[in-house]
Each structure stands twice: as C-alpha cells, then as structure tokens.
N, C-alpha and C positions, 0 to 999 in steps of 0.2 A: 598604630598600624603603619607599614612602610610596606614597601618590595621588598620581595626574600627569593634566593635562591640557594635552593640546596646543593652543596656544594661535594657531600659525599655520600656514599650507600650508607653509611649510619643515620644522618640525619632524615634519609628516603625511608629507614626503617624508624624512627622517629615516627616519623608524618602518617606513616600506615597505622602505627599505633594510637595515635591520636588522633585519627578517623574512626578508627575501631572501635576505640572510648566511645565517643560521642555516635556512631552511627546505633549505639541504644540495640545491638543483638543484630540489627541487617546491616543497611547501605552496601549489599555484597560481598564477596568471596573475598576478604582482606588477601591470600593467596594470588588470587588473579591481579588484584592493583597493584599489589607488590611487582608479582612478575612484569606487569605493563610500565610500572615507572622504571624500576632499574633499569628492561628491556631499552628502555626509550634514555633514559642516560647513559648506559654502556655504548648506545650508537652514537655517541657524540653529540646529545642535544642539552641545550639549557633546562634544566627544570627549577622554572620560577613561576612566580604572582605577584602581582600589581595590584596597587591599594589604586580602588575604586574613586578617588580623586583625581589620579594621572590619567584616565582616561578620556579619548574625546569624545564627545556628545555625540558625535553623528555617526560612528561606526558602527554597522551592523553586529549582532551579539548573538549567540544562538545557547541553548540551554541542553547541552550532551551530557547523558547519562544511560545507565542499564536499566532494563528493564525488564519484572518478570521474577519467577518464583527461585527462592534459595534454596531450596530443600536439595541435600544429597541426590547425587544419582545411586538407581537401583541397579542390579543387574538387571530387573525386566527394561529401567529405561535403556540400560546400554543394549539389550540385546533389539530392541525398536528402533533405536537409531540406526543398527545394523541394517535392520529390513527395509529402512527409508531409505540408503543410499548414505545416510551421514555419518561416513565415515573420515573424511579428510576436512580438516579445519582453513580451508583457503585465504579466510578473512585473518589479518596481521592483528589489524587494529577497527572494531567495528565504530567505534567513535568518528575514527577517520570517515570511514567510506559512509556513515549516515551523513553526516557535515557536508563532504564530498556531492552526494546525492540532491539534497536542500539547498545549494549553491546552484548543481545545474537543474533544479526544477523549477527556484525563484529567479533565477537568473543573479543574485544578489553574492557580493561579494562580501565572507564573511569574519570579520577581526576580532572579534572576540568570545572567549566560551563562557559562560556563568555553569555554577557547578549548580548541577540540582537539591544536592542534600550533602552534608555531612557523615560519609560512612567509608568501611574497608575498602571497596573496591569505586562506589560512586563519586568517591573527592579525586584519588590518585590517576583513576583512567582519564577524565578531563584534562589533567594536568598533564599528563604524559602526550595525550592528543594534540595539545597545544602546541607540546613540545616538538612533536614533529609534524607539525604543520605549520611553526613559524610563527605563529600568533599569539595573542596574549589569552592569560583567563585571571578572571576578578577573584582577590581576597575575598572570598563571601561566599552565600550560597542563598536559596530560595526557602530554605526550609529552616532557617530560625538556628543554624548551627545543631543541627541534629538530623538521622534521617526519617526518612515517612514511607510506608507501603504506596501510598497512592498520587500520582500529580495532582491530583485539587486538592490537596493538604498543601499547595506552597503558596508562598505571594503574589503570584503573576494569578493565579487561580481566583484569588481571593479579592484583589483588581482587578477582574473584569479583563485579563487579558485570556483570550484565544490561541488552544495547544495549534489547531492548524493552520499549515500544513506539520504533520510530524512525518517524521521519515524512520522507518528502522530497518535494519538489516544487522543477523546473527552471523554467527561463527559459521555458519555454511556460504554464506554470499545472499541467502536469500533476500529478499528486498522489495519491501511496501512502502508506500505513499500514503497517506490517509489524508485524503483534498479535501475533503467535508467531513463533518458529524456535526451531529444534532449537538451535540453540547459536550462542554470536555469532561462531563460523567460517561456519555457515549465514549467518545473518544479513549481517555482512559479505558477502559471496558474492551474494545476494540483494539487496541496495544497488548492489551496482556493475553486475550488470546493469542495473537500472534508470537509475541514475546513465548508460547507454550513449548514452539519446536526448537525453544534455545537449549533444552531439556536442562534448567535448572544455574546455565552458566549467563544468564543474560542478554534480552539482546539490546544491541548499541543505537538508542534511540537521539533524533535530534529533532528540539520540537521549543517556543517558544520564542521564537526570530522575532525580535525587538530594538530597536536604535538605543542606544547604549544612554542617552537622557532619560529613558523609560526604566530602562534598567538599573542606573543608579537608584530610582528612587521603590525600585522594591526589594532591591538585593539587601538581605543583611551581612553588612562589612566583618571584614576581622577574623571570620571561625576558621577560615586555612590555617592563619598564625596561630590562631586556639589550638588547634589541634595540634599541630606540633610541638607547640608548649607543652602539651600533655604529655605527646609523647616521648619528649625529653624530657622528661621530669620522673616518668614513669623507669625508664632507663638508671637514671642519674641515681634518681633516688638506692633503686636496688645496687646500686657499685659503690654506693656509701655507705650503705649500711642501714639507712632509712626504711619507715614501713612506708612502700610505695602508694598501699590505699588511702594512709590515711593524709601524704603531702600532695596526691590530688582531690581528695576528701575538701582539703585547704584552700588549694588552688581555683576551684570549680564553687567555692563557695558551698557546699554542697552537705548531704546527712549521710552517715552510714545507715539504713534500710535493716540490714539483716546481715548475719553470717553464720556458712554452715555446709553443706553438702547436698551436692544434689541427689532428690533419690528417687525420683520419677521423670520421666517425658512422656508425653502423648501428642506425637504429630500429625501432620499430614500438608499430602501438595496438594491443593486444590484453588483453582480456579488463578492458575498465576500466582500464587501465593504460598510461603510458608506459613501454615498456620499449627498453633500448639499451644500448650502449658506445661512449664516449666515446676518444678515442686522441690524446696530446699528443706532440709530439714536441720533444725539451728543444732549451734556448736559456742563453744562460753557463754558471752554475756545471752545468748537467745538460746542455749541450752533449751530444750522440752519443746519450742515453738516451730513452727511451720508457717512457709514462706512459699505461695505462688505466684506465676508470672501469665499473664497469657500475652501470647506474639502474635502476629499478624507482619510478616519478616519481623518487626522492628517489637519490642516490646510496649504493650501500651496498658497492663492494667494488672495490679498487684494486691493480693490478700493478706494480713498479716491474722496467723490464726484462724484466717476462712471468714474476716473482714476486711471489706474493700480498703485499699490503704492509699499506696500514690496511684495516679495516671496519667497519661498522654494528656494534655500536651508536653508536661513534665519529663523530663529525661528518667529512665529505669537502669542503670549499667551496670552490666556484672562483669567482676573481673575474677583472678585468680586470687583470692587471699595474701596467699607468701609472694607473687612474687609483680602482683599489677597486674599481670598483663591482662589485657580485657579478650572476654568470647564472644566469640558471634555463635547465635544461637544453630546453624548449623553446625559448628563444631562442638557446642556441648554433648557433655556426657555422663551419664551417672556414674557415681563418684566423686565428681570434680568439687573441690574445695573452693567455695567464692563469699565472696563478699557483694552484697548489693549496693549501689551508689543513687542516691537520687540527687537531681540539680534541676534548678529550674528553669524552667523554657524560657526561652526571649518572649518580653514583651511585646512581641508581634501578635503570637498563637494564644493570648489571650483576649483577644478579641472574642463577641459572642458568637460571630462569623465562625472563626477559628476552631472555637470550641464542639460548635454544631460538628465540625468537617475532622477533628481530631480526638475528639474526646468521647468517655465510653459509651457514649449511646450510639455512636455512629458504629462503635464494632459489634454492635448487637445487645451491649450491656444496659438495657433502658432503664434501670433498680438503681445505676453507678449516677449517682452524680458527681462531674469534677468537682473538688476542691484542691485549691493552690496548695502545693510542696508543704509552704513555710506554716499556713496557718493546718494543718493534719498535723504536724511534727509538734508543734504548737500545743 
C-alpha cells in the first residue's frame, strides 16, 4: 500500500470501475461518483489517498457516504418531486455540506474522511469531497473492501463505536442532525427514512467522528488501490485482447459462479432500499441451469438450480461476459449477457458477530446457513 494520486480521467474511470466490481450490484449510481470525481478534478483539485500509516493519531476523521435506496426513478417519483417543490438541485456536493454541518455542530475540526464501503458511487464521492475540501481520506474503508446496504454491517458498528451525531443533507439542501437514538439500529432506521426524499439519488451522510488512532484500528487498508487494480486491469485486459473476467477472476483470487443471461427481474424500493432477484439463465459450460441473486442494493444470496449457493459476507459480482465491465443492479437488464464472480470476504466479516449482521438470516433467509466461498466451491 502507498499514496496514489490519479493523475488522469482514465485512471478516475479505472477507480469507478473498480468500485463497481467490488461494490457487489450497489455502493451507488457509479454515473453519479463518476460525475463527482471528474467534477472535482476538472476544477483543479488533487484526487489522491493515503495509506493509513502516514496518518496522525490525533486528527479528527469523519465517515462520509450516501445513503438510501438505488432504485431507478419513476415518472410517478419525478412527477412527486414536482408537487414537493424539488425541483432545483442547489446542493454541489452533499458530502461537503454534511462534513460542513458535523464540524459546525461538534465544534470539531475535521482532517480526515474514512470511506464507508467500497462501491460505484460510495468510494469515488469521498474522495472527490476530500478533494475539495483540502483534506485527506484513508486507503480503506469500513466495510471489508466490499459494499453493504446497512451501517451496522461495518467495523465501527461491530466495535462498539456510536453512529451519533450523524448529519445528512440531500440534493435539495435539506438538512438533519440526529443527536440521539436508541442505538445505531434506531439510528440507521431513522437515516433512511430520511435518506426517502433523496428519491433514489442518495443523501450525503456524515456520521462516525472518531480520532484517527480509533480509526486506524478498524479501517480495513488497501481496497482504494484494490479497486483500481481491478479497474485497470478490467480496461487493459480488453485492449489486449485478454478475457477480462477471467484476469480478474485471477486477480481477486476468486470462482467464476455462473454464465448466461439474464431473464428475469423482480424489484422493488422499499423502505430506503433496493430490494429484488435477479434470474440468469446459463449459456456454455452452465448450458440448461439457472442462476438467482437476491439484492438488498448490494447482492447477498445466490441459488444455483434453486439451491442455496454463495452469500454475504462473500462478495456476488456480476459483470458483462465480453467485455468485464461490471453492473450495478440498478442498471441491469434482461437480456444482458454476464458472468457471476464470487471472492471472498475479508477476514473481518467472518466473525460470528459479522455474520449475525451480514449473512442470510439477517435478510430474512433463516433455512440459509452461511458457508465460506472456498469450502461450497469445494
């Protein structure tokens, strides 16, 4: 691990792709973190990361991500927003103005961002925020280099650290404090309500203010640079001629799942959440078989044949077959030709802690017992 600074819009479209990999179908609108990093390099700012060694101990650190449901907008939701009034988007960068807010409400002056999760839109907006706010953000993230539907899925959670105060404010300016809850289940629970009136695009949450000795020892190091390996590789690979799933197949240590086509969806937004199942129906070597997914934004539990197969904590990534590029499960679509990637989780999220908080009983699957990647494939 070292500091990296991306130095052109290729390598910024790199980094999205390799958040995308790894954000497992959510971590957000890869589209939106796109627009927000370039946004944020086109104005003339550094977009870099610092390996979690160079940092000093005593800097306050804060944990800025989006928050709230991926699902497409409808025309009923655009024509609601109409009737609310939201129509103009005033907020630039809501990363900023949450961070903004949680400085003037703790009085605390604040140096460094920790990414919440590894995904399209949750890795790239921190980094961009940082960038134009002059401060640094840590090589790493909370969430084991993958992303998560819910904050008590990360290590600050799972530590015993307290989301409040959390501060969010969306793409209209609106703007909440949440000084107390009962506990960061409440809490949680209490954000994505809110999080509702972002109608699907996120709102820009900051919450986990911690002295950066507290944070070196839950962050897991390194998955920034992960991901942008991937997504240089994902690149490279297809301008050489390489099959790009199977050199991060390689890379990611990782199985190919399945390949085939997709030929069902069944969604829905509810409750701040994408939720759905995805349905592949195989193509060569999976020829005859069938392949589900269910998400909860992020995917976390797989059938092979209408038997339980991988799960959460375990990474699920679908990409495009021909050409890598991975989908976030708001952009899928029937028809689309993919390949399934499974990799396994950091050894954090295998804790039995972990598991309770990540794995299928907690999505309602109480029949699913986890089993690790390696011993299913096994």
């Amino acid at each position: 691990m070292a500091n990296k600074v991306l130095r052109t819009e290729e390598e910024i479209k790199d980094f999205v792709r390799g958040c995308t990999f790894l954000g497992t179908g959510g971590g957000g609108h890869p589209e939106d973190g796109l627009k927000q990093l370039l946004d944020a390099y086109r104005e003339g700012n550094k977009i870099k990361w610092c390996d979690v060694s160079e940092l000093p101990d005593d800097a306050m650190t804060i944990c800025a991500y989006g928050m709230g449901s991926i699902a497409p907008q409808t025309p009923e939701n655009v024509e609601e927003m109409k009737s609310l009034g939201l129509v103009e988007e005033p907020v630039k960068d809501k990363l900023v103005a949450a961070i903004e807010e949680m400085e003037k409400y703790t009085g605390k002056k604040i140096e460094i961002i920790a990414p919440l999760e590894i995904g399209g839109a949750n890795t790239p907006t921190p980094v961009a925020a940082a960038a134009r706010m002059g401060i640094k953000v840590v090589d790493g993230d909370y969430s084991g280099g993958r992303a998560i539907p819910e904050i008590t899925q990360t290590t600050p959670h799972l530590n015993g650290e307290s989301m409040i105060p959390l501060v969010s404010v969306d793409q209209w300016g609106n703007t909440c404090i949440i000084k107390k809850a009962v506990n960061n289940w409440v809490a949680e629970k209490i954000g994505k309500l809110i999080s509702i009136l972002a109608y699907g695009r996120l709102a820009g949450n900051a919450t986990y203010l911690l002295q950066a000795n507290v944070m070196k020892k839950l962050v897991v190091p390194g998955s920034l640079s992960k991901a942008f390996e991937i997504g240089k590789l994902i690149r490279t690979a297809r301008e050489s001629g390489k099959n790009p799933v199977e050199v991060v197949r390689e890379f990611t240590s990782g199985w190919l799942l399945f390949k085939g086509k997709v030929s069902k969806r069944e969604t829905e937004d509810r409750e701040g959440y994408y939720w759905g199942i995805n349905t592949i129906e195989g193509s060569d070597d999976f020829s005859g078989r069938t392949f589900k997914i269910f998400f909860k934004n992020e995917n976390h539990i797989s059938w092979l044949d209408d038997k339980p197969f991988v799960t959460s904590p375990d990474l699920i990534c679908v990409v495009n077959y021909e050409t890598g590029e991975p989908i976030s499960n708001p952009s899928m679509e029937v028809e689309d030709k993919v390949a399934v990637l499974g990799v396994r989780a950091n050894e954090v999220f295998k804790s039995k802690t972990a598991i309770e908080e990540l794995g299928p009983k907690h999505f309602g699957y109480k029949d699913i017992k986890y089993t690790p990647i390696e011993k299913i494939i096994e």
